[in-house]
N, C-alpha and C positions, 0 to 999 in steps of 0.2 A: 495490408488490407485497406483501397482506398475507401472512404467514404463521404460522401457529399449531403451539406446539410444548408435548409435554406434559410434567407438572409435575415428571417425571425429568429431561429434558432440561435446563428449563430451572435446574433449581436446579445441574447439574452445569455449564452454561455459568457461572452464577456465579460459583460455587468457584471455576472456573478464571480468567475473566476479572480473579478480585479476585487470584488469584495473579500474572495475570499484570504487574499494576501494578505487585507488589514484585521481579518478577523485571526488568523492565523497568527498573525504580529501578537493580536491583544492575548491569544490562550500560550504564548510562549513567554509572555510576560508572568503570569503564573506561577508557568514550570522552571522558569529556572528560579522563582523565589523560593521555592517549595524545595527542587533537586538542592539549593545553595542552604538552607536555612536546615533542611531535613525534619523539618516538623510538620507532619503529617501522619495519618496512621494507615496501616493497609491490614485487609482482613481478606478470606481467600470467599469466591463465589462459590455458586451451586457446583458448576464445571470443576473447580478448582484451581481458578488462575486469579489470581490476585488484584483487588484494587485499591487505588489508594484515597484518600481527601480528594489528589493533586488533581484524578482522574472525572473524579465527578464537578469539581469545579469548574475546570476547563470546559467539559462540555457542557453545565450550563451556563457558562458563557459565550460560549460560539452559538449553543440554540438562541438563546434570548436575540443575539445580533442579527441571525436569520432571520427570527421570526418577525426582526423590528423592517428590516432591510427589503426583504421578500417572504411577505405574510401568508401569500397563498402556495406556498413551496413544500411539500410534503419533505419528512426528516425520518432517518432511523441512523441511532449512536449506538455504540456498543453499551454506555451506561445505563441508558434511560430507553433504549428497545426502539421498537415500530410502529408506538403509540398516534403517531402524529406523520406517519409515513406515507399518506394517499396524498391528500392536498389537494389544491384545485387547479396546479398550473400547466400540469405534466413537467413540471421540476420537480427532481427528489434530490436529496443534499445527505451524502452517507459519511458519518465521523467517526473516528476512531482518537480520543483524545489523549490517549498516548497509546502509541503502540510499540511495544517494547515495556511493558510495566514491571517486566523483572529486570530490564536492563536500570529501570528506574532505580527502584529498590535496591539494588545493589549498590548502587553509585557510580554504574556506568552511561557514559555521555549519547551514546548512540539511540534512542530513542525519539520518536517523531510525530507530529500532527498528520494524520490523515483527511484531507475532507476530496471526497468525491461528488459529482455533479453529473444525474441522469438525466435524460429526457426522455420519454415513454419506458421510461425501465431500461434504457441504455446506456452503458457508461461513456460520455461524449468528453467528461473533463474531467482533471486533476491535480491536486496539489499534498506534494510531500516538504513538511516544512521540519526541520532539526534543531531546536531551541539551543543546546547548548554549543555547537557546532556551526551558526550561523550559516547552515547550507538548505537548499530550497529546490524543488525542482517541481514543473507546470509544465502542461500542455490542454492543450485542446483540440479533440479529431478534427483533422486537417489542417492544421495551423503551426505543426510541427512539436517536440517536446524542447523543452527552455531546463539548462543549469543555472545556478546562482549560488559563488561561496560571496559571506560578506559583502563588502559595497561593489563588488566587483562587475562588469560589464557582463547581462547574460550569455550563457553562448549555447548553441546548438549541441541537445544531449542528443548520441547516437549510442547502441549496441555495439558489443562485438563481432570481428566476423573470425573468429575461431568458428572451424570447421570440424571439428574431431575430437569424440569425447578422451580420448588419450590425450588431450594436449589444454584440457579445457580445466578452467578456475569453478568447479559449483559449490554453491553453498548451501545451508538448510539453517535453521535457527537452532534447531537444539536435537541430539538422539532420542532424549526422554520421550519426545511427541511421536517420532515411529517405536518407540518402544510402546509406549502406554496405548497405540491403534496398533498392535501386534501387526506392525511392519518393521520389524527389527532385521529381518534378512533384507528387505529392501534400503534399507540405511547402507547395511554391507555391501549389498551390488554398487548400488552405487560409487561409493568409495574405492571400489576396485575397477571400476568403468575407468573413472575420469583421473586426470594426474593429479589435481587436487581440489579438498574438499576443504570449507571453513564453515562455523558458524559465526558470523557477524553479526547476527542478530536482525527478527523481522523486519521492520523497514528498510531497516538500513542496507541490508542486502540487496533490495531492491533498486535504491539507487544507484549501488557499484554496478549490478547490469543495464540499467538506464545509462549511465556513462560512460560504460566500456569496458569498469573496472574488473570486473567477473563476466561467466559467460551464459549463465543461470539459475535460477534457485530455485529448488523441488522443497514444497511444505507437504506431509500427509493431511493437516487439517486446517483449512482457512474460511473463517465469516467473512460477508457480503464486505464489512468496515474494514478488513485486512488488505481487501485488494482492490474494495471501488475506487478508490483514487487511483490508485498506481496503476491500472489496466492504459486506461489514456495515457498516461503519459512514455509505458512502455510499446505498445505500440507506434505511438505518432516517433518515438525513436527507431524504430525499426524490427523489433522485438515482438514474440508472441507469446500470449496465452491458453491452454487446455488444462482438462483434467487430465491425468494419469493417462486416461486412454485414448486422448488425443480428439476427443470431442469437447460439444457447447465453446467453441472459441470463442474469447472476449468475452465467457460469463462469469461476473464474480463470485457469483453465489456458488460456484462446484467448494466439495470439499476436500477434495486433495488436486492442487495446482501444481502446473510446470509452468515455470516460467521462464523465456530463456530467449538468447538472439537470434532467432528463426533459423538459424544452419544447423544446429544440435536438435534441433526440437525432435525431429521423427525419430533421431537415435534414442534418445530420453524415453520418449513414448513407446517403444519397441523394450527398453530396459525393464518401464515400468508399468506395462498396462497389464503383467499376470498380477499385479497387487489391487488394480481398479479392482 
C-alpha cells in the first residue's frame, strides 16, 4: 500500500523517529538492570496482565523525554493511558514499555520497547527495540522498514513470500488469550491450517515476520500499544494488516489482528472471519 506524505511530514517523522532510537536506548538501559538484577515487584491489573516497577519506570521515562523533546506531541502508553493523547501537533507517540511482560517475569529474553509515531491518527512510523537481545527494527511509510542486530550495518527488513497455509510458519503469543475470548476452536483451526505453529511471544513474533523469519501472526486481542509501532514497520516491509475479517487495514486499534506477508493474508481471513 503506497503512500505518499509531504515534505513537513516527512522530515518531522524523522526527528522523531531518530529520537526515538535514543529514547529507546535510555528505557533499555532500565530493562536489562531490572531483567539482570530481578528486583522489582509485579502485581496483576484490572484486565489481568501483569505489571511490573520495570514497566512503569520505563515509561516514565520515555514520556518525560517526549514531553522534553516535542512538548506539543499528544501520547497514550499502556501504563499511564490517554491522558495526554490529543496534543497540539497532530503527532501522537503510542508506548508500550515492555511488551512481553510475562516473558519478562519469567526470565525470558524476548521482550521489547514499542514506540509508535501517528500523524492525524495514522500510524506513519515505528520502532521495535529488544534490550536484552541487542536487535532493533524502524521504518517510516515510504522510506522502506530497517533491521539492526548489534553494531551491525542496517539491512533491508522484508516479509515472506510463502504462499500457502500448508507450508506456512504462524505464530500467536500464547492458547490461554483464545481460550479466555472463547476462541479456542479457532487456535485449533488454525493449527491444522498451517504446517506449523509457535508461540514466540508478542513482539517478538512480529519481528521474525518483519524479517522473513515466520509468515504471520494472528493475536485474538491486541491495544492500540501492541501494534502502533509494528504496523509501519511491517508494511513498509511488504507485509499487511486486518482484523479477523479482513477489514480497517492498517488500523491498530482492531482487537483481534492478522498479521502476515500479504500472500496468506486472504487464506487467514477466510480461516478466521466466522470468529470476527
Amino acid at each position: 500500500m503506497t503512500i505518499a506524505l509531504d515534505d513537513d511530514i516527512k522530515t518531522g517523522l524523522h526527528e522523531r523517529l531518530e529520537a526515538a532510537q535514543a529514547i529507546a536506548q535510555a528505557g533499555s538501559e532500565i530493562l536489562r538492570h531490572y531483567f539482570k538484577s530481578q528486583e522489582w515487584s509485579v502485581e496483576d491489573k484490572a484486565d489481568g496482565s501483569p505489571v511490573t516497577t520495570a514497566d512503569r519506570e520505563t515509561e516514565t521515562c520515555i514520556r518525560k523525554a517526549i514531553n522534553h523533546a516535542f512538548p506539543g506531541d499528544g501520547l497514550i502508553g499502556e501504563e499511564y493511558g490517554d491522558k495526554d493523547a490529543d496534543g497540539t501537533t497532530g503527532y501522537r507517540w503510542v508506548i508500550d514499555p515492555i511488551d512481553g511482560t510475562i516473558s519478562f517475569v519469567h526470565g525470558v529474553p524476548m521482550f521489547g520497547i514499542l514506540i509508535g509515531i501517528e500523524h492525524d491518527q495514522k500510524p506513519l512510523a515505528g520502532l521495535m527495540e529488544f534490550p536484552m537481545l541487542d536487535e532493533r527494527a524502524w521504518a517510516i511509510r515510504g522510506a522502506g522498514a530497517w533491521h539492526q542486530v548489534g553494531h551491525q550495518e542496517p539491512v533491508a527488513a522484508h516479509v515472506s513470500n510463502t504462499n500457502s497455509l500448508a507450508q506456512s510458519m504462524v505464530c500467536t503469543t500464547s492458547f490461554d488469550y483464545f481460550r479466555d475470548h472463547e476462541y479456542p476452536d479457532a487456535y485449533v483451526a488454525l493449527g491444522q491450517a498451517c504446517r506449523r505453529t509457535r508461540g514466540w511471544s508478542d513482539c517478538y513474533c512480529q519481528l521474525l515476520l518483519c524479517t522473513g523469519r515466520v509468515d504471520a501472526v494472528v493475536e485474538p486481542e491486541l491495544k492500540r500499544w501492541d501494534i502502533g509501532a509494528i504496523v509501519p514497520i511491517l508494511q513498509e516491509a511488504g507485509g499487511r494488516f486486518t482484523n479477523w475479517s479482513g477489514l480497517q487495514e492498517g488500523d491498530p486499534g482492531v482487537p483481534k489482528g492478522i498479521a502476515s506477508n500479504g500472500c496468506l493474508h486472504e487464506a487467514l481471513v477466510d480461516l478466521l472471519k466466522g470468529w470476527s
